[in-house]
C-alpha positions as CSV (number, residue, x, y, z in Angstrom):
1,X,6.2,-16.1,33.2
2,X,8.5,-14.0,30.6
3,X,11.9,-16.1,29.9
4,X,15.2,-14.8,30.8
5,X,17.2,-13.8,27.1
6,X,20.5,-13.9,27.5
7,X,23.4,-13.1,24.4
8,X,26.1,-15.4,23.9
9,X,28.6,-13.2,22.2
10,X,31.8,-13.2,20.3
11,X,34.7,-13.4,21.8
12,X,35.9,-10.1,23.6
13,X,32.3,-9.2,24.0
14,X,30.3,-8.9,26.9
15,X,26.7,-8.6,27.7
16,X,25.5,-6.0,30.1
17,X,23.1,-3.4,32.2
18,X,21.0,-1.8,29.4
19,X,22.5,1.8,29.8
20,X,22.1,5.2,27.6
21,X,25.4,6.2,25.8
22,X,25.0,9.8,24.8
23,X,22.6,9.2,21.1
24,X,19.0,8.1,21.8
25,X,17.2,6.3,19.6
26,X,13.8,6.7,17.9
27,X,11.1,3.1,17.1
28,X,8.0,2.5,16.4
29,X,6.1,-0.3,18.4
30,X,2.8,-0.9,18.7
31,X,1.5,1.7,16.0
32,X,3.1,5.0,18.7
33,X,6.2,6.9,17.8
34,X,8.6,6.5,20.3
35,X,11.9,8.1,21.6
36,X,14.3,7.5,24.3
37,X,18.0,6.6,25.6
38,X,19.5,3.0,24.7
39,X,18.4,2.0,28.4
40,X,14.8,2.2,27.0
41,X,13.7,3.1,30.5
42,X,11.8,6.2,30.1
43,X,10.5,6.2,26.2
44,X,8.5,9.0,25.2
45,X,5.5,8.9,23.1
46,X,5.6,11.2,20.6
47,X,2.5,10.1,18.7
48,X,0.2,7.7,17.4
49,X,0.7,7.1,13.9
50,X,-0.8,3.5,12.9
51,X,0.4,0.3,12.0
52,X,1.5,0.9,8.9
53,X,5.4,-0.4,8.6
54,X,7.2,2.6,6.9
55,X,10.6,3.8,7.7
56,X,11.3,7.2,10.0
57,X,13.1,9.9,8.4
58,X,15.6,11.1,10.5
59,X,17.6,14.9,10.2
60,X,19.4,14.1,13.2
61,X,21.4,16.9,13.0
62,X,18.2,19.5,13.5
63,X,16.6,17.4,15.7
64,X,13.9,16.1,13.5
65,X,12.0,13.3,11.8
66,X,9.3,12.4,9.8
67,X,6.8,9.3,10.3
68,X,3.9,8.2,7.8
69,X,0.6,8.4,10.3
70,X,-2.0,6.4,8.7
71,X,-5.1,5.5,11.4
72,X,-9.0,5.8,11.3
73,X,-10.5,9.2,12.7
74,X,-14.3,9.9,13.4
75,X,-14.6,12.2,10.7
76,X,-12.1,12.1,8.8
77,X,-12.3,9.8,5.7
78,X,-8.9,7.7,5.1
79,X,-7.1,9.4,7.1
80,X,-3.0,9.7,6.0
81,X,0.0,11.9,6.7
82,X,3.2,12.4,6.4
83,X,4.0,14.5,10.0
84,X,7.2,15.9,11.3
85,X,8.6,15.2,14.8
86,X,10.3,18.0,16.4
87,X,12.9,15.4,19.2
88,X,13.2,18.5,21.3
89,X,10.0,19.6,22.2
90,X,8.4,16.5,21.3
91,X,5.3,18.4,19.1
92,X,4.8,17.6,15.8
93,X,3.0,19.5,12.5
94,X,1.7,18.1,9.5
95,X,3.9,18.1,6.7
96,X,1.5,16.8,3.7
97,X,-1.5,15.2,3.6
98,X,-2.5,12.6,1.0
99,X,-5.0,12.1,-1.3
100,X,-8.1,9.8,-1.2
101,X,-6.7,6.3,-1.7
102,X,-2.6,7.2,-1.8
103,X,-0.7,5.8,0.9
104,X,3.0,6.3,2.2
105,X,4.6,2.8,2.1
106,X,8.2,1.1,2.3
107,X,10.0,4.3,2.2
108,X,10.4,7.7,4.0
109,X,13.8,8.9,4.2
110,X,15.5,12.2,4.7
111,X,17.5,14.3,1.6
112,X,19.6,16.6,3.6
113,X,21.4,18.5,0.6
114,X,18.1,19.6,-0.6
115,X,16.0,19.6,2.7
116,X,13.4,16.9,1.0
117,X,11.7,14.1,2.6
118,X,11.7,11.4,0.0
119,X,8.7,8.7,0.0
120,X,7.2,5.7,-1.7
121,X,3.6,6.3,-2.6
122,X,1.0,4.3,-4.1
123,X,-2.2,5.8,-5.4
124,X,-5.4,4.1,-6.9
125,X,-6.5,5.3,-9.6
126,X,-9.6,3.7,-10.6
127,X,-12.9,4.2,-8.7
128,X,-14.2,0.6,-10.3
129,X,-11.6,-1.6,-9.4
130,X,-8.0,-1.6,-7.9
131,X,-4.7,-0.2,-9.6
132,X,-2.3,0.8,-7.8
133,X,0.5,3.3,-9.7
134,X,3.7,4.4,-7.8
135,X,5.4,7.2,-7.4
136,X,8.9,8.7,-5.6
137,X,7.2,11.9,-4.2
138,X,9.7,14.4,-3.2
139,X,7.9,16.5,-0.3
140,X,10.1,20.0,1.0
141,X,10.0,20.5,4.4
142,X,9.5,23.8,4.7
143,X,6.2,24.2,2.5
144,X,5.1,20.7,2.4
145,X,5.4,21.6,-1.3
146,X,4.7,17.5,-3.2
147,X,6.6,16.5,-6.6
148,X,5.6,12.8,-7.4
149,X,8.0,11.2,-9.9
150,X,6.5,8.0,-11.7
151,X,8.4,5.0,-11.3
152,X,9.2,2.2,-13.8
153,X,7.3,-1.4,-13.7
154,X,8.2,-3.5,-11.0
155,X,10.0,-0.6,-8.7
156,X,8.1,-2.0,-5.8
157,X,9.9,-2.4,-2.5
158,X,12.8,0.0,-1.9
159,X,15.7,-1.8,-0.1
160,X,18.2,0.7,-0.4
161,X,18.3,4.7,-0.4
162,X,21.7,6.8,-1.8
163,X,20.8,10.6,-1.4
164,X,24.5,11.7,-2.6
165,X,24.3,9.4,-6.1
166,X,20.5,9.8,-6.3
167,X,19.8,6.2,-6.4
168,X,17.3,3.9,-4.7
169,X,17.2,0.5,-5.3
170,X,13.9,-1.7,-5.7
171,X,12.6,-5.3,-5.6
172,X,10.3,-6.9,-7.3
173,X,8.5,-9.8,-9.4
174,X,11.0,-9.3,-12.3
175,X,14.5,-8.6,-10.1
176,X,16.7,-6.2,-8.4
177,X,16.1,-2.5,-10.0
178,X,18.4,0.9,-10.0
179,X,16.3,3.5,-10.7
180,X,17.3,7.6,-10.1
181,X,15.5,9.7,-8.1
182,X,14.2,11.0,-11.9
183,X,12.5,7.7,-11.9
184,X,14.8,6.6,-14.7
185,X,15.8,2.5,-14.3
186,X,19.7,2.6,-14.4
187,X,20.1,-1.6,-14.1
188,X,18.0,-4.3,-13.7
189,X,19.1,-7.5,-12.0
190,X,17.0,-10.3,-13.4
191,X,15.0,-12.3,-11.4
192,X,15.2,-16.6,-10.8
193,X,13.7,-18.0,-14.0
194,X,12.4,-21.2,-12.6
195,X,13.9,-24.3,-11.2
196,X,16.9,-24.2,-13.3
197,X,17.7,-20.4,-14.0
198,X,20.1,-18.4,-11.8
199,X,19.9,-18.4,-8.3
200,X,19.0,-14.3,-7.1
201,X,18.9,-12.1,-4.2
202,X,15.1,-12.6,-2.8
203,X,14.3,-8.4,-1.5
204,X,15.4,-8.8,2.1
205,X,17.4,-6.1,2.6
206,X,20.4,-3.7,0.4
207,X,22.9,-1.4,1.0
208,X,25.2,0.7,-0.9
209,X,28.6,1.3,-0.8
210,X,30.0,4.4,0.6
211,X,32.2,5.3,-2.2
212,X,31.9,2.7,-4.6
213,X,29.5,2.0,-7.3
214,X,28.5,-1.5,-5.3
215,X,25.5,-2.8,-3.3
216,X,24.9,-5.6,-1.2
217,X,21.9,-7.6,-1.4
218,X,20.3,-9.7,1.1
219,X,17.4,-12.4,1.2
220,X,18.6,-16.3,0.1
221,X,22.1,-15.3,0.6
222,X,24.6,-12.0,0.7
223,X,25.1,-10.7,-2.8
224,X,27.6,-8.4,-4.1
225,X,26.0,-6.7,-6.9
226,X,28.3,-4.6,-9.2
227,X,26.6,-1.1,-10.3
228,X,28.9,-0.3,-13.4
229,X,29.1,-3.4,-14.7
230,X,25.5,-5.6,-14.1
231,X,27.6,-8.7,-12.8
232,X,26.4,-10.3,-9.0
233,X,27.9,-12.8,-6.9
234,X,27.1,-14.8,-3.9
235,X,29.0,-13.8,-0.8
236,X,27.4,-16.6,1.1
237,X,24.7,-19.1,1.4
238,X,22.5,-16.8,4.1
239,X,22.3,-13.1,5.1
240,X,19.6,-11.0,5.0
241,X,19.0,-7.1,6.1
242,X,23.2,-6.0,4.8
243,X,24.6,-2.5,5.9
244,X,27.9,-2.0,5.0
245,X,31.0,-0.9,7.7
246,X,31.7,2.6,7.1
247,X,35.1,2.0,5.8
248,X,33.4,-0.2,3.0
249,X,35.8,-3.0,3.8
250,X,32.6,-5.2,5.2
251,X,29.1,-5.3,6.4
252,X,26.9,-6.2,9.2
253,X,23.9,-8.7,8.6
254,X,21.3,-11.0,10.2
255,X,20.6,-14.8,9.4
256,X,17.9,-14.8,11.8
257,X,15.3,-12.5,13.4
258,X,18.1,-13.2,16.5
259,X,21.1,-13.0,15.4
260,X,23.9,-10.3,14.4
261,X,27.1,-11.3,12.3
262,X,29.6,-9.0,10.1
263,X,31.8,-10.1,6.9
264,X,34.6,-8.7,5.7
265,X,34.1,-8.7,1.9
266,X,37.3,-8.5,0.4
267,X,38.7,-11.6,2.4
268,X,35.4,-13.6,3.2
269,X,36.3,-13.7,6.5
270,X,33.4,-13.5,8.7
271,X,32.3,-13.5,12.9
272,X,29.0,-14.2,14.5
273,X,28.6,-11.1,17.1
274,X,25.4,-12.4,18.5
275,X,22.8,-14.6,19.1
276,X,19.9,-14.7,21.4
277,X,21.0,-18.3,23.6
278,X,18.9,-21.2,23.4
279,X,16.5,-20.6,20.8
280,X,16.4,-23.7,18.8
281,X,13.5,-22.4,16.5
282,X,15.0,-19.3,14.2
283,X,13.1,-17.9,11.9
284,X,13.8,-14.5,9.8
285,X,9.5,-13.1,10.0
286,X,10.3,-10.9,12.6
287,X,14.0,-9.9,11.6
288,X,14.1,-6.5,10.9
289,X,17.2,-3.9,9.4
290,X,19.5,-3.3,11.9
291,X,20.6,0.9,12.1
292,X,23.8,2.3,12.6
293,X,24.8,5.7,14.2
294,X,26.9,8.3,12.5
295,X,30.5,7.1,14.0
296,X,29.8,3.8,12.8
297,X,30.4,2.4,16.5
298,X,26.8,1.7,17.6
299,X,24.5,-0.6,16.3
300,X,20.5,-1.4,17.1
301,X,18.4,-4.0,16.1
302,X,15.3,-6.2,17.4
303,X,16.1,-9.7,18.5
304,X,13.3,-12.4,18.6
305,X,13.7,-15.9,20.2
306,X,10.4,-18.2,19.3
307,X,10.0,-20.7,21.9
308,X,7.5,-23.7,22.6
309,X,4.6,-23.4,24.6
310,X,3.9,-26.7,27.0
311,X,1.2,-28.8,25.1
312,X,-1.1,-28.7,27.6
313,X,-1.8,-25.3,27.0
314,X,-1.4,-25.4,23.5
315,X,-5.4,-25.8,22.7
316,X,-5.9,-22.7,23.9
317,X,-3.3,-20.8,23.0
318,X,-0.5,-20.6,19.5
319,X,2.1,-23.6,20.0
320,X,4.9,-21.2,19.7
321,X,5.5,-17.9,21.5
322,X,7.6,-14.9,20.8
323,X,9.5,-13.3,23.1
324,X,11.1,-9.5,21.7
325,X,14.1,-7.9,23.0
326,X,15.7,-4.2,21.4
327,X,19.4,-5.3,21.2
328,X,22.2,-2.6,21.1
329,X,25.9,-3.1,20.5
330,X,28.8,-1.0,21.3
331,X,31.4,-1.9,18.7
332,X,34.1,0.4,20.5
333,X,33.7,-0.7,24.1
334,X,33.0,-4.3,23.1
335,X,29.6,-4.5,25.0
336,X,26.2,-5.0,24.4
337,X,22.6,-5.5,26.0
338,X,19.0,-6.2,25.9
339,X,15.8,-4.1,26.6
340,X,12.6,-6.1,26.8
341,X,10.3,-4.6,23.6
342,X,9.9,-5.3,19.9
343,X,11.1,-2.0,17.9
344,X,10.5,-1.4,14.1
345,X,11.9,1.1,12.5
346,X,14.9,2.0,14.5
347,X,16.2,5.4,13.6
348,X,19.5,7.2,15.8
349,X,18.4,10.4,16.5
């Protein structure tokens, strides 16, 4: 028998009926492409495109978005595309196909100015033994047309994406990276050098600043991270998965894979919006980045409460289970609610 999840909420919140409110909302779960309204009663499937975990590009404003489909075919020999989702008619087309051994991973977002699909790929390059190169591959929606740009060491997992300043932000082994889309690094955070260096963001998570030249790191902490000038600082102890309010005053941010807080920055002050009740076992494997929609008033994310499984059973079965909920809040009416399902890659469409 499922559990009943139930929110306990900040004050002036209030939980209810999962309902649609005029944007819908597009996920991936269990390797389909999905999209529906915020009641999540009716999804469509738009395709099969895999299990691998890799953003969806969203032009919201044509009605279209782009998903990385990487699954076996009789046939067809590593098998991987990039294809684009038309959200009216629900068909699709192949934008690009890869190469043998070159994979879409980490990153697929949407350059409107230019009409590009941007995306992280990794290629192999040997035939003998593994080495993996990779590259920003700009991809133009019209022709399909592929420009791969070659990154600088370390640029390994993209946290952060700023089409209008041409900047993306990595993680890696050696720290916190700036790089252009040129594939230039701009600034390079240094990573924790052992027990007694500097404490450092840990790649869970960034987001930069509307009009500023400032990001926000997450993983071990917040951090404010100051693009002109190199300098970070610790916002607080633990905050992962940052997006910042549209005003750039604050943020929104996750402790847990079930929970939902914002910060004001300038002021420290902070409020917990959410968390799933009675779930005494949080965890952040299952968190995910939580999305915001273009007024800044809605907000989606997946919720997870772990819970333990009687130990009777527990021979024959894991001795915790995890139960997934799709969470959306309504920042302007004050509400929120819960859809049973576990969503990655939420996208407002």
């Amino acid at each position: 028998m499922r559990p009943m999840l139930k929110l306990q909420l900040a004050e002036g919140f209030r939980e209810v009926a999962a309902r649609p409110c005029g944007r819908r909302v597009a996920w991936e779960e269990d390797g389909v492409l999905r999209l529906g309204e915020t009641d999540f009663a009716q999804p469509r499937e738009l395709g099969n495109i895999g299990g691998v975990d890799c953003p969806v590009a969203m032009d919201a404003v044509n009605g279209r978005g782009w998903a990385y489909c990487c699954q076996f075919r009789v046939g067809v020999r590593d098998f991987s595309e990039i294809r684009e989702f038309n959200f009216a008619t629900g068909k699709s087309r192949r934008l690009v196909r890869l190469g043998l051994h070159q994979w879409a991973l980490w990153l697929l977002t949407h350059w409107a100015e230019a009409d590009v699909v941007l995306a992280l790929v990794a290629t192999d390059t040997r035939s003998t033994a593994i080495h993996i190169r990779h590259h920003l591959a700009l991809i133009e929606t019209g022709s399909g047309a592929m420009r791969l740009v070659a990154l600088p060491r370390d640029a390994f997992v993209p946290l952060a994406c700023c089409a209008r300043r041409r900047w993306i932000i990595f993680h890696g082994a050696e720290g916190t990276h700036l790089v252009s889309f040129g594939g230039r690094r701009l600034l390079t955070l240094p990573a924790s050098q052992g027990a007694d260096g500097p404490d450092r963001p840990r790649g869970r998570g960034a987001s930069l600043h509307p009009d500023k030249p400032l990001a926000l790191l997450g993983g071990d902490g917040l951090w404010l991270w100051n693009l002109e000038t190199g300098a970070a600082r610790r916002l607080r102890d633990r905050g992962q998965f940052p997006v910042w309010k549209p005003d750039g005053t604050g943020c929104w941010f996750s402790e847990s894979s079930s929970d939902l807080f914002q910060l004001n920055c300038e002021t420290g002050a902070e409020q917990r919006l959410l968390r799933l009740a009675g779930n005494p076992y949080p965890e952040i494997n299952y968190a995910r980045p939580l999305t915001m929609d273009d007024s800044g008033e809605r907000l989606a994310l997946p919720l997870t409460r772990l819970l333990k499984i009687d130990p009777a059973l527990a021979k024959q079965a894991p001795s915790l289970a995890r139960w997934h909920r799709l969470g959306v809040v309504d920042l302007a009416a004050k509400e929120a609610w819960l859809a049973p399902g576990y969503a990655r890659n939420l996208a407002w469409v």
